[in-house]
BALOBA-1460 file (C-alpha; in Angstrom, 3 decimals):
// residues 220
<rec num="1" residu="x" x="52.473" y="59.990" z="10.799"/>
<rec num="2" residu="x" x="53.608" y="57.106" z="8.926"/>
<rec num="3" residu="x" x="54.771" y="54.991" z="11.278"/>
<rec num="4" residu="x" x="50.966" y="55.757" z="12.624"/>
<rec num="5" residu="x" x="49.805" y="54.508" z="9.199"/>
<rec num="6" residu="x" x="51.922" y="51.374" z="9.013"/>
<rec num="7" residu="x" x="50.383" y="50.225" z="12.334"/>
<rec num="8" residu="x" x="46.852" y="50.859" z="11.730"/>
<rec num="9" residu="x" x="47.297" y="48.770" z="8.774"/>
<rec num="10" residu="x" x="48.868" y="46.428" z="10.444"/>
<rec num="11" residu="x" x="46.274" y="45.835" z="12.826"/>
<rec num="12" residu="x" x="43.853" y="45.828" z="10.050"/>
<rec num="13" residu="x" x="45.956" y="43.073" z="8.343"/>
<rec num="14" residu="x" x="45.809" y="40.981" z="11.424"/>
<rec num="15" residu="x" x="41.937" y="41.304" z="12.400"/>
<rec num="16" residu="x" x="41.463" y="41.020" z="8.646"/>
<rec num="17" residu="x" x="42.994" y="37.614" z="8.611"/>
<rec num="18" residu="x" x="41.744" y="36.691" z="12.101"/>
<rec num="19" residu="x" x="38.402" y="36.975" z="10.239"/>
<rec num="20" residu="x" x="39.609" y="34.795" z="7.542"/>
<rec num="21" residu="x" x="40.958" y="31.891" z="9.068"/>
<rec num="22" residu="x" x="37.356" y="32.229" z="11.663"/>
<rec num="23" residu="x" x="35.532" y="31.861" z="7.990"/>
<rec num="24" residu="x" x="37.733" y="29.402" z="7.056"/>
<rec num="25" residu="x" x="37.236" y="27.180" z="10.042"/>
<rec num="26" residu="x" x="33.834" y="27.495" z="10.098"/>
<rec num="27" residu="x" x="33.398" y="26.553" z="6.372"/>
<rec num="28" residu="x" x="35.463" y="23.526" z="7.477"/>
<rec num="29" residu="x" x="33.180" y="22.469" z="10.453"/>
<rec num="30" residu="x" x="29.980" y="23.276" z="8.349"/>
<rec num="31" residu="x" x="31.526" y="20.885" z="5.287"/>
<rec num="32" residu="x" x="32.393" y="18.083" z="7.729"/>
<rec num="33" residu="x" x="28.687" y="18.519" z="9.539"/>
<rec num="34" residu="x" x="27.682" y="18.322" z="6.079"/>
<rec num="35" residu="x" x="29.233" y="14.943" z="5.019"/>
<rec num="36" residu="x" x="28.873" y="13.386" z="8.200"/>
<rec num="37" residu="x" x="24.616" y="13.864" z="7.955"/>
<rec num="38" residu="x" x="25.026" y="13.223" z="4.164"/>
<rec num="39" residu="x" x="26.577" y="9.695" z="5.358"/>
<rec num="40" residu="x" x="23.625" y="9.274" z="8.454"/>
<rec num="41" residu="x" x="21.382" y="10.106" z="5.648"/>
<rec num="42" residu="x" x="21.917" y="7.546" z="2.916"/>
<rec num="43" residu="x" x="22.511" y="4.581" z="5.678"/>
<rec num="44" residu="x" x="18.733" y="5.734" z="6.541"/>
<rec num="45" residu="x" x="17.556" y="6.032" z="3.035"/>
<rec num="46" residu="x" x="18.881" y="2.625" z="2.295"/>
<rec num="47" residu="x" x="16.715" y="1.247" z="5.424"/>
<rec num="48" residu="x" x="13.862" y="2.898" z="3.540"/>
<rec num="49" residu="x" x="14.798" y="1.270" z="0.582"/>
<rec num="50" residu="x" x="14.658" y="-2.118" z="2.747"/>
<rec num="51" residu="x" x="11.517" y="-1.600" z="4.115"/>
<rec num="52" residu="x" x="9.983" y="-0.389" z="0.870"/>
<rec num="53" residu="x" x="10.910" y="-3.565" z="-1.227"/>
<rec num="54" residu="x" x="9.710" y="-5.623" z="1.553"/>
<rec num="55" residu="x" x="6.044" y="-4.024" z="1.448"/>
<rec num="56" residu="x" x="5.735" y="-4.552" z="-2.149"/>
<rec num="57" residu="x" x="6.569" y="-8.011" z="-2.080"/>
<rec num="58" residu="x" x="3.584" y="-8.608" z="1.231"/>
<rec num="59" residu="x" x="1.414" y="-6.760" z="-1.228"/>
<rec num="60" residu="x" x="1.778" y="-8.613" z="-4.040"/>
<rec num="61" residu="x" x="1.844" y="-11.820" z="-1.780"/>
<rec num="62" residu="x" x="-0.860" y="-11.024" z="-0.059"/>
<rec num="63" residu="x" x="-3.442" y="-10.336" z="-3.453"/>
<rec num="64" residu="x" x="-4.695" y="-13.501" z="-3.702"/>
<rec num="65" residu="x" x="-6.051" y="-13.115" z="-0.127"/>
<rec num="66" residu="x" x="-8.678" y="-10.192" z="-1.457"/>
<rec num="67" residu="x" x="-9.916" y="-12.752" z="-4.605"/>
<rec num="68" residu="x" x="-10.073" y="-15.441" z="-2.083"/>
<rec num="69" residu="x" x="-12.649" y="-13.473" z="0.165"/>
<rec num="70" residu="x" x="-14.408" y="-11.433" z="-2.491"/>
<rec num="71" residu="x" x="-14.981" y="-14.267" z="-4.667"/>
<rec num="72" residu="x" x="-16.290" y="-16.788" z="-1.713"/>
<rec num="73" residu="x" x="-19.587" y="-17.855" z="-2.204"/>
<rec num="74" residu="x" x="-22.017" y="-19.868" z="0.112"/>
<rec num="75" residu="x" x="-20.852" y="-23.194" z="-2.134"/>
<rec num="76" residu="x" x="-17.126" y="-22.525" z="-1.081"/>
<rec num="77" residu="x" x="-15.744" y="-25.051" z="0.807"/>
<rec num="78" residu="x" x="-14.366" y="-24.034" z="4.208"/>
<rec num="79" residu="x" x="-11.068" y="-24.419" z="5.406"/>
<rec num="80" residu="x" x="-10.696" y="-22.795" z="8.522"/>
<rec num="81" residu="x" x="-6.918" y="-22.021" z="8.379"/>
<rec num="82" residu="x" x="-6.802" y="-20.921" z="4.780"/>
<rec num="83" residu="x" x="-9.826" y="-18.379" z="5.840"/>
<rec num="84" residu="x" x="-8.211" y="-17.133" z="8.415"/>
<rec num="85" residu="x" x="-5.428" y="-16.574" z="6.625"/>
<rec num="86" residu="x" x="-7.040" y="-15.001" z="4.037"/>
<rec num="87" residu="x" x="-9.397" y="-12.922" z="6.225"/>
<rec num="88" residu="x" x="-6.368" y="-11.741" z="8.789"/>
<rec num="89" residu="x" x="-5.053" y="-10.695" z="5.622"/>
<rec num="90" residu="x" x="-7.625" y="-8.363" z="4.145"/>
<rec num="91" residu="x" x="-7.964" y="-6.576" z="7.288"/>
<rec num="92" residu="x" x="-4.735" y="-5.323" z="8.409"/>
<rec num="93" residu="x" x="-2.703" y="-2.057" z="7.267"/>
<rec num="94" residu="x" x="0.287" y="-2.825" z="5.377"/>
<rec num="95" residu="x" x="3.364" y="-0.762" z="5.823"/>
<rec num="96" residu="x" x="4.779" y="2.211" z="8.292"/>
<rec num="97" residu="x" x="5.887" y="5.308" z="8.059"/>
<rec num="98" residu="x" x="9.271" y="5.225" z="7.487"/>
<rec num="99" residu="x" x="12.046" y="7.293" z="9.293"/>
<rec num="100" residu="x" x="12.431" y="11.300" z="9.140"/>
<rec num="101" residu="x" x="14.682" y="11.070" z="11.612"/>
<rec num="102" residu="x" x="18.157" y="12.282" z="10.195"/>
<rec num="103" residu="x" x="15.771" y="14.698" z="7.811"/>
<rec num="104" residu="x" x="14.184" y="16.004" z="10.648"/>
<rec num="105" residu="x" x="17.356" y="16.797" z="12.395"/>
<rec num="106" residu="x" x="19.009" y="18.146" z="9.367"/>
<rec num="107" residu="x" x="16.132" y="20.311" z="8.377"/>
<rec num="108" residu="x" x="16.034" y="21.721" z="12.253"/>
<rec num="109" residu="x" x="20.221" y="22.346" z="12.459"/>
<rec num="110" residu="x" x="19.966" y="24.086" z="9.045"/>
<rec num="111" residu="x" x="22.440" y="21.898" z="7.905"/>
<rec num="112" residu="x" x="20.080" y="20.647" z="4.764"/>
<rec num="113" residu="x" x="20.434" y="24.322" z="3.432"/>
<rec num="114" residu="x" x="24.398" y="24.635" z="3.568"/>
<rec num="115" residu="x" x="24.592" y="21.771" z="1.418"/>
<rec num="116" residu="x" x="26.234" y="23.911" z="-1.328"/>
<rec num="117" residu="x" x="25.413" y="21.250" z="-4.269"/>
<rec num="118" residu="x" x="22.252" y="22.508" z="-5.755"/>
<rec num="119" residu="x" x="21.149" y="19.518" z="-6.787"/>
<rec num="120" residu="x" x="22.008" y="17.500" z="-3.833"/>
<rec num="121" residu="x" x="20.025" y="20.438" z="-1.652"/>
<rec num="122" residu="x" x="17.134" y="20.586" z="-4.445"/>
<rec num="123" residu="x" x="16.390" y="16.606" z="-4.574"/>
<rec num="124" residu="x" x="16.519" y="15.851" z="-0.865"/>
<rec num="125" residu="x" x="14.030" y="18.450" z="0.196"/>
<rec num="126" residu="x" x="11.831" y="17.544" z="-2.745"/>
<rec num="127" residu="x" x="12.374" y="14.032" z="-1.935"/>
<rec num="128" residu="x" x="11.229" y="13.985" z="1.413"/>
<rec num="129" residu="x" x="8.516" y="16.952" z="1.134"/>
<rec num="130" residu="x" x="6.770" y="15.641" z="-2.061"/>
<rec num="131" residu="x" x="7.631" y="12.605" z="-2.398"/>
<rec num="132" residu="x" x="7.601" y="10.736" z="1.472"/>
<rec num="133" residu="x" x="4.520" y="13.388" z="1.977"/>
<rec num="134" residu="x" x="2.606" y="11.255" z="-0.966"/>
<rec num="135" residu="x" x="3.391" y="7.975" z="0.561"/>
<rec num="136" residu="x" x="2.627" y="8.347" z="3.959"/>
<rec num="137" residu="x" x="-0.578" y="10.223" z="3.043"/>
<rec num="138" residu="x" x="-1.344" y="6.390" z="1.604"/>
<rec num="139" residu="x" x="-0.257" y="4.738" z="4.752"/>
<rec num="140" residu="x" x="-2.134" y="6.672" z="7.162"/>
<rec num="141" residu="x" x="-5.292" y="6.875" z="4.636"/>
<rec num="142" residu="x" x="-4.719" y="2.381" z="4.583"/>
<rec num="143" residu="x" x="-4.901" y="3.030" z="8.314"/>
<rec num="144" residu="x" x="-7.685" y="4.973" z="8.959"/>
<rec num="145" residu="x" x="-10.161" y="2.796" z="6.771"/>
<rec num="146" residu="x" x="-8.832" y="-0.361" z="8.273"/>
<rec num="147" residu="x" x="-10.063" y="1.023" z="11.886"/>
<rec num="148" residu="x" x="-13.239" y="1.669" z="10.488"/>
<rec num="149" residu="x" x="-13.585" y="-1.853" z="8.754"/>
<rec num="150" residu="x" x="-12.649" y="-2.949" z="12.856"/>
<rec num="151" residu="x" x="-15.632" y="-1.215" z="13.769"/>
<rec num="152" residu="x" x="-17.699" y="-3.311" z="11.327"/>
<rec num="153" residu="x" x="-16.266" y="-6.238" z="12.091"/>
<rec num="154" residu="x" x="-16.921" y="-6.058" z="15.800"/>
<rec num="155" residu="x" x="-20.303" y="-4.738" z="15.599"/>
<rec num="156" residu="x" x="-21.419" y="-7.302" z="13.131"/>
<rec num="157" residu="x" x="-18.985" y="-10.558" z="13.641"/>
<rec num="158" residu="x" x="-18.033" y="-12.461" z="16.683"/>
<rec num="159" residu="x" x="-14.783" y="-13.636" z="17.235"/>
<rec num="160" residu="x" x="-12.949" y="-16.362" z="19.243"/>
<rec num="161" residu="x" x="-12.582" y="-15.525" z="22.743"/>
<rec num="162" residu="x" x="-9.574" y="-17.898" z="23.183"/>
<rec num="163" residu="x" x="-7.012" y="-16.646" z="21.159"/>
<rec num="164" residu="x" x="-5.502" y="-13.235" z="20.660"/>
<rec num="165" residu="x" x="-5.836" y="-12.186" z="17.473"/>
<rec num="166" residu="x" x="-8.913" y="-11.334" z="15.300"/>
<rec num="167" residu="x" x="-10.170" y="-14.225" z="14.739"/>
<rec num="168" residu="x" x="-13.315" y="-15.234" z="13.743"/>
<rec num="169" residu="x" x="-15.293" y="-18.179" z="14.635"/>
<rec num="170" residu="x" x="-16.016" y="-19.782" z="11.787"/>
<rec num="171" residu="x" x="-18.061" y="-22.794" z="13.201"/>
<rec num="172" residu="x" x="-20.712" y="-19.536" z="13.293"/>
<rec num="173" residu="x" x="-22.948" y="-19.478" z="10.656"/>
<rec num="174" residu="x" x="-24.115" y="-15.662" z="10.761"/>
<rec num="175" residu="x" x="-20.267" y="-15.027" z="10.644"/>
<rec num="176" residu="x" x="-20.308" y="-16.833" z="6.676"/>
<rec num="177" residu="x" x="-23.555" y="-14.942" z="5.989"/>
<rec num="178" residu="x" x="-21.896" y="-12.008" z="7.356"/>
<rec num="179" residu="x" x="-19.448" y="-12.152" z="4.964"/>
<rec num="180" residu="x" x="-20.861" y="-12.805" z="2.519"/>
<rec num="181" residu="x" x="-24.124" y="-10.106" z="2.704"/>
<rec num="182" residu="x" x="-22.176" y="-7.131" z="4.298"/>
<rec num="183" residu="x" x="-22.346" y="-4.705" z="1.116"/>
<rec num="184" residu="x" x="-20.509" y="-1.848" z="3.458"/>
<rec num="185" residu="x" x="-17.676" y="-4.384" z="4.703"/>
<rec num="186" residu="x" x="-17.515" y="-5.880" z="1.324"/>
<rec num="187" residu="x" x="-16.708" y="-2.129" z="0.234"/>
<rec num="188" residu="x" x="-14.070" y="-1.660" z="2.129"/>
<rec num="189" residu="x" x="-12.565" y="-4.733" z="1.006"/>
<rec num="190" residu="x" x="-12.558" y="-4.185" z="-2.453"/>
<rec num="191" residu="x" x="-11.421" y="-0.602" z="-1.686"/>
<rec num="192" residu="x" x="-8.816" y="-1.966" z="0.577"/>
<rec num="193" residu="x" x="-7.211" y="-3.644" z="-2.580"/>
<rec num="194" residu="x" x="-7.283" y="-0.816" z="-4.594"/>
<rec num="195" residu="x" x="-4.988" y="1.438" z="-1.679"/>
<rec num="196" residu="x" x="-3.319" y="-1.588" z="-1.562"/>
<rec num="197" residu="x" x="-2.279" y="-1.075" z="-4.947"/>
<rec num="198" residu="x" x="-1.504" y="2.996" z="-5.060"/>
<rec num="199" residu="x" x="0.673" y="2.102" z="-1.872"/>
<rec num="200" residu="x" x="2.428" y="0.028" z="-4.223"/>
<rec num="201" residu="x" x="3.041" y="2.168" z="-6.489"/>
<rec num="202" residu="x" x="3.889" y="4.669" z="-4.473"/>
<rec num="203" residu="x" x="6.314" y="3.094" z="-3.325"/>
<rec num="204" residu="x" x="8.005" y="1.679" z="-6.742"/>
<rec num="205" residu="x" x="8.298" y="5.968" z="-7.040"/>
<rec num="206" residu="x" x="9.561" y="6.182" z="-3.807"/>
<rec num="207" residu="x" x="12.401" y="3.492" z="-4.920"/>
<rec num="208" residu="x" x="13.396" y="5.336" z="-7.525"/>
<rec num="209" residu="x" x="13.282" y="8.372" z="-6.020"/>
<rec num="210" residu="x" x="15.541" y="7.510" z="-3.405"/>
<rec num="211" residu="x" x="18.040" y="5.582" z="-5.370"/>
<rec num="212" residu="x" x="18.263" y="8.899" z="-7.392"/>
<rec num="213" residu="x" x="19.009" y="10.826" z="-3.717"/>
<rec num="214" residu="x" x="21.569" y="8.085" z="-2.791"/>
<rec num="215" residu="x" x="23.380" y="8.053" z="-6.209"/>
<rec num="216" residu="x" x="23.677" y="11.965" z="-5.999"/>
<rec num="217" residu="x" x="24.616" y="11.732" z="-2.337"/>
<rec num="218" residu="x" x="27.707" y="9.281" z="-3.703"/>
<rec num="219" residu="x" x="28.723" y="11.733" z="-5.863"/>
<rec num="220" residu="x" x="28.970" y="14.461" z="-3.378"/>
């Protein structure tokens, strides 16, 4: 009977540790699935980061554009190029979304939630579901009023057929008046330049945000 006893508990011993080193090994291969999306991660958030300080600099570059066109008046003296410029300027989105890529793919795995730091876990999904949510809410809002601006623009302008951009024909003298006496395009302007600006600043959060995620991420 206790020879009987000693066996059963060695066999329990054994599948007991079997068990063990199995957890073991799969905490192991979990951690290193862990660091290695952790490390895909920040090289993606630093992209962002990239991108981001890029858009604020074509935004504030590209302000002076907006008082150009709002401010021209039926004295202003036309130069062609510096209109175009200007005008190419006030009518195109700024921006993109940016990646959600290695988020996406972390999020799906379940890998984002056996991240065992707390605050690692906490600020990435906050970072990426408040936070990118907010700013490409922005982009796609820049977006959708640009297309509708388009539809004023070719309703109401006429461009040069001999290029391929937008451009107007400025030699056109309906296209000045145009521009000057559309109330509903000059709207969208002005309110152009004010998502401009909230894009901006979105994105100055953004920066900080994510140089918050990265600096945790290093700690890790």
């Amino acid at each position: 009977m206790k020879k009987y006893l000693i066996e059963l508990l060695v066999i329990f011993v054994g599948i007991s540790a079997s068990f063990l080193v199995d957890e073991y090994r799969e905490n192991i291969e979990i951690d290193r699935q862990v660091e290695k999306s952790l490390h895909s991660l920040k090289a993606e958030l630093n992209s962002d980061l990239t991108n981001l300080k890029s858009l604020i600099e074509n935004i504030d570059s590209t302000d002076k554009h907006f008082s150009y066109i709002l401010n021209f008046s039926s004295t202003s003296f036309i130069d062609k190029i510096v209109l175009d410029k200007a005008w190419q300027a006030v009518t195109t989105p700024r921006g993109g979304k940016l990646s959600l890529s290695v988020y996406s793919a972390m999020e799906a795995s379940g890998i984002i939630y056996k991240i065992d730091n707390d605050s690692i876990r906490t600020d990435i999904l906050d970072l990426y579901q408040n936070w990118y949510e907010k700013y490409h809410n922005v982009i796609d809002y820049d977006l959708i009023h640009i297309q509708k601006m388009d539809d004023i623009i070719l309703k109401n302008f006429i461009l040069l057929t001999d290029n391929k951009s937008w451009n107007l024909d400025w030699s056109i003298d309906s296209n000045i008046k145009e521009m000057l006496s559309n109330n509903e395009l000059r709207n969208y302007i002005a309110a152009n330049r004010g998502t401009k600006s909230i894009m901006k600043g979105r994105a100055n959060k953004l920066i900080e945000r994510i140089q918050n995620a990265i600096s945790l991420i290093d700690k890790f």
